[in-house]
C-alpha positions as semicolon CSV with decimal commas, in nm:
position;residue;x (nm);y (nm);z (nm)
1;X;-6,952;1,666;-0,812
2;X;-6,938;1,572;-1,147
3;X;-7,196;1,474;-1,389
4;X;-7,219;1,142;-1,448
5;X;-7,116;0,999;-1,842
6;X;-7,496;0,968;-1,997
7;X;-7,496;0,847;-2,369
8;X;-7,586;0,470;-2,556
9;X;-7,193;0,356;-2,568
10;X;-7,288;0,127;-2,879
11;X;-7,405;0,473;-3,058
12;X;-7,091;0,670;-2,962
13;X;-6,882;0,374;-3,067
14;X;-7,068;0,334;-3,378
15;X;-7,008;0,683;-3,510
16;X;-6,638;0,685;-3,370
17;X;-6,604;0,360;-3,594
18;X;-6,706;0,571;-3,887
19;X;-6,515;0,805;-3,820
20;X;-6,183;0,593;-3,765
21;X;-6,282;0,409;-4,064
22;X;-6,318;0,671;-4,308
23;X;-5,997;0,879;-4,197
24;X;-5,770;0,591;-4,063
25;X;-5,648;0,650;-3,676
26;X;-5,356;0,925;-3,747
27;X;-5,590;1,087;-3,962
28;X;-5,880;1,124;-3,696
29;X;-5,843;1,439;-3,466
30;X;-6,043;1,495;-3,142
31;X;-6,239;1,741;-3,332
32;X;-6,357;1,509;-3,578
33;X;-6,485;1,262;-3,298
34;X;-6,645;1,525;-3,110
35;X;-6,869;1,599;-3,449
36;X;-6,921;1,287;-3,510
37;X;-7,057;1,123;-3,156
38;X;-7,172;1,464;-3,080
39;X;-7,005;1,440;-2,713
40;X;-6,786;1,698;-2,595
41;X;-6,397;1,622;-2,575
42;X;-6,446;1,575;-2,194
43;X;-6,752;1,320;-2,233
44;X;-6,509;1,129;-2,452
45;X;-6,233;1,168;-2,191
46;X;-6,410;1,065;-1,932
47;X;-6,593;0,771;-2,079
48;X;-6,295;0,614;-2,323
49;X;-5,997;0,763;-2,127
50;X;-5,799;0,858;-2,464
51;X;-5,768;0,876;-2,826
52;X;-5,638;0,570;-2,838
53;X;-5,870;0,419;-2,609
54;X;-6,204;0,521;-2,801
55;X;-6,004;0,425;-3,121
56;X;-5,957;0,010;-2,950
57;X;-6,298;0,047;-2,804
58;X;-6,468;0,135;-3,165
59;X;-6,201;-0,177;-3,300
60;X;-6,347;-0,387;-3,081
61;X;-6,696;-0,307;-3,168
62;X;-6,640;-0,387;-3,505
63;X;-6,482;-0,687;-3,451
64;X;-6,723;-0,774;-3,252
65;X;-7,011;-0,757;-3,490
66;X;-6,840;-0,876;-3,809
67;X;-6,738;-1,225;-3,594
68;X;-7,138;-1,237;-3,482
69;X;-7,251;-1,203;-3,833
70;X;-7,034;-1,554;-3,935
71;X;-7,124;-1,702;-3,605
72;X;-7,530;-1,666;-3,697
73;X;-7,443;-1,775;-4,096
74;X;-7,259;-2,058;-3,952
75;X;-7,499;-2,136;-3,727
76;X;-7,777;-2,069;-3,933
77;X;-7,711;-2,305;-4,190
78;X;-7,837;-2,683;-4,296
79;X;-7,533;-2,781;-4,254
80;X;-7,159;-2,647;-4,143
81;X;-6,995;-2,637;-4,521
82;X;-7,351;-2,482;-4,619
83;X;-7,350;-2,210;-4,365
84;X;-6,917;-2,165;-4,502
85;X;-7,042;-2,181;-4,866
86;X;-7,351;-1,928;-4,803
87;X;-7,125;-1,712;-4,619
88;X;-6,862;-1,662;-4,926
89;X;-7,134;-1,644;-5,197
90;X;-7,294;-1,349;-5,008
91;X;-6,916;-1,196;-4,984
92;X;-6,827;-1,238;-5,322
93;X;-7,204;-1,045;-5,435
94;X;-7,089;-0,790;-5,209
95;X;-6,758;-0,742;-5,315
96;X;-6,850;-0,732;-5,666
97;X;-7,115;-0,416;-5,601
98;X;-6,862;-0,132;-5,522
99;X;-7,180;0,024;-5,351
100;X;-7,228;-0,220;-5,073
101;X;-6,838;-0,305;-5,023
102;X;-6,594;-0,117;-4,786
103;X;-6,241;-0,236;-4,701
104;X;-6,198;-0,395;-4,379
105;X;-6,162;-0,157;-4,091
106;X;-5,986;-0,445;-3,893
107;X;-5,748;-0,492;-4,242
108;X;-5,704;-0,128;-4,288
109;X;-5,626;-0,086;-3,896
110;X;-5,356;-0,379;-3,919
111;X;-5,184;-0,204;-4,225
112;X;-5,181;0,142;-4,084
113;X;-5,114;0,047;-3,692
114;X;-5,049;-0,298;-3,658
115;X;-4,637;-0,322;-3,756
116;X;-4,527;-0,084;-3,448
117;X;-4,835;-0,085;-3,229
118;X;-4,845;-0,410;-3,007
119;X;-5,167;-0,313;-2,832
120;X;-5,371;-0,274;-3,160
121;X;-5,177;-0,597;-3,302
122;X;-5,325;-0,787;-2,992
123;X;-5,682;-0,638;-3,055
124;X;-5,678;-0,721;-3,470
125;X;-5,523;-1,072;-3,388
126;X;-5,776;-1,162;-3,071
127;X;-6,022;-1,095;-3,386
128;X;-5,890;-1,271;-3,655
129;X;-5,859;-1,616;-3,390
130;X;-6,217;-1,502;-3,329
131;X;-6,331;-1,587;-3,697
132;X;-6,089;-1,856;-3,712
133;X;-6,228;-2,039;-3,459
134;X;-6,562;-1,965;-3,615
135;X;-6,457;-2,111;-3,884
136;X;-6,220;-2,426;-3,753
137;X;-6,545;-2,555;-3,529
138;X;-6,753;-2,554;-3,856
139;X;-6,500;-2,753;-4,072
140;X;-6,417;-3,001;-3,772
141;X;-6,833;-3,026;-3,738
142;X;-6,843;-3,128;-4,090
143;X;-6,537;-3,346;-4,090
144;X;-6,717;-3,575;-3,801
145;X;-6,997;-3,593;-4,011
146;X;-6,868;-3,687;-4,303
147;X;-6,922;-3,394;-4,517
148;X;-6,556;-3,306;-4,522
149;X;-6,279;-3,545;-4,654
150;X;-6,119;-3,704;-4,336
151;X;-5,783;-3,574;-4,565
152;X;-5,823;-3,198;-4,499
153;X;-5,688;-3,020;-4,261
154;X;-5,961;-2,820;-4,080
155;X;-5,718;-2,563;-3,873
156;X;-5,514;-2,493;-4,202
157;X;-5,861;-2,413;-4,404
158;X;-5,972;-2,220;-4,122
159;X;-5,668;-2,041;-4,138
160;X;-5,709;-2,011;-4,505
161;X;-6,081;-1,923;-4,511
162;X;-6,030;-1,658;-4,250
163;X;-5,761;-1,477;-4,523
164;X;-6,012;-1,496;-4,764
165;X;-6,244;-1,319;-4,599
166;X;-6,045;-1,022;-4,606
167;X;-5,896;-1,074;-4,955
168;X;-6,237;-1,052;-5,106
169;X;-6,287;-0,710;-4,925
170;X;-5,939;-0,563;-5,037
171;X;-6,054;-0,692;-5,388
172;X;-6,406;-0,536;-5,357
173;X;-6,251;-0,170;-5,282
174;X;-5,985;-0,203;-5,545
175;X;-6,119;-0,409;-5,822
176;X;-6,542;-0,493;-5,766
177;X;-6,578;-0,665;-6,055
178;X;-6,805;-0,987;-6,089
179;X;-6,589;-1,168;-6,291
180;X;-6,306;-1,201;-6,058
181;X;-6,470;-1,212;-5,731
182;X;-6,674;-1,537;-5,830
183;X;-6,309;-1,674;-5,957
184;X;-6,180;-1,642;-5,587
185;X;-6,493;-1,790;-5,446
186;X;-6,522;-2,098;-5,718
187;X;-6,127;-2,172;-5,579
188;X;-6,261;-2,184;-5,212
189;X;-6,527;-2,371;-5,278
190;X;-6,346;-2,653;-5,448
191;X;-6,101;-2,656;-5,180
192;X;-6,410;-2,750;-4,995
193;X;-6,553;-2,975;-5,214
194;X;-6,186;-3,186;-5,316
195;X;-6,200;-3,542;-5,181
């Protein structure tokens, strides 16, 4: 009989996301995962079923937890253009400190995987609507209150304040500087702000 699968998943995906993240998915070997989670190839097997498998598994973790965090900000909030401003101001900070900022794993997934993999295209994109919609239930929340011109299109600034989002990552890896990172942010939040 065998023994059954005993570790904490969210642990084992945690450190395969690091892994995954630092190397990229081609990059990754079995024997890196196995020193990272610390399980044996046939643990990971067993529990994840492939490569490929732990790889979408660790994908969706992160996913997961990145659309969380702007669901509490969002929700958080006074208001819904409060909780989107708050959100960006603490982005741009952090991807002007080249310390605190990584690249996106989703971003960095979609540029490596995405164009010939339609599996990992359907988990990236199932994440991206995820912030979206975030996003396009916040600005349609505002726009019945009045806080956001009746003029703006809330699905096309969703749209655009989802790209943003990982814009502001891509420029905290390549170019953290200050200067530049409050530039993007002042443009989104006078796209906001325009009557």
């Amino acid at each position: 009989m065998a023994r059954p699968i005993q570790f904490e998943r969210d642990n084992v995906l945690e450190k395969a996301m690091q892994a995954f993240w630092a190397h990229g998915y081609c990059a990754t070997s079995i024997a890196d995962l196995v020193e990272a989670t610390q399980l044996k190839p046939g643990s990971l097997y067993a529990a994840f079923k492939s490569k490929e498998g732990l790889f979408l598994a660790a994908l969706d973790y992160y996913g997961e937890q990145g659309a969380t965090r702007i669901g509490q900000a969002l929700a958080a909030a006074d208001s819904p253009l409060a909780g989107i401003r708050g959100y960006f101001q603490q982005l741009a900070r952090d991807s002007a400190d080249a310390q605190a900022m990584r690249s996106c794993f989703l971003v960095n997934t979609a540029l490596e995987l995405a164009g010939h993999n339609e599996i990992v295209r359907e988990h990236i994109n199932r994440h991206f609507d995820t912030v979206e919609g975030h996003f396009l239930r916040a600005l349609q929340a505002a726009q019945a209150s009045g806080e956001l011109a009746a003029n703006k299109d809330p699905r096309a600034l969703a749209v655009f304040l989802m790209n943003s989002i990982w814009g502001l990552r891509v420029l905290g890896v390549t170019a953290p500087d200050p200067q530049r990172s409050q530039a993007v942010l002042q443009q989104i939040l006078t796209l906001l702000d325009e009557c």
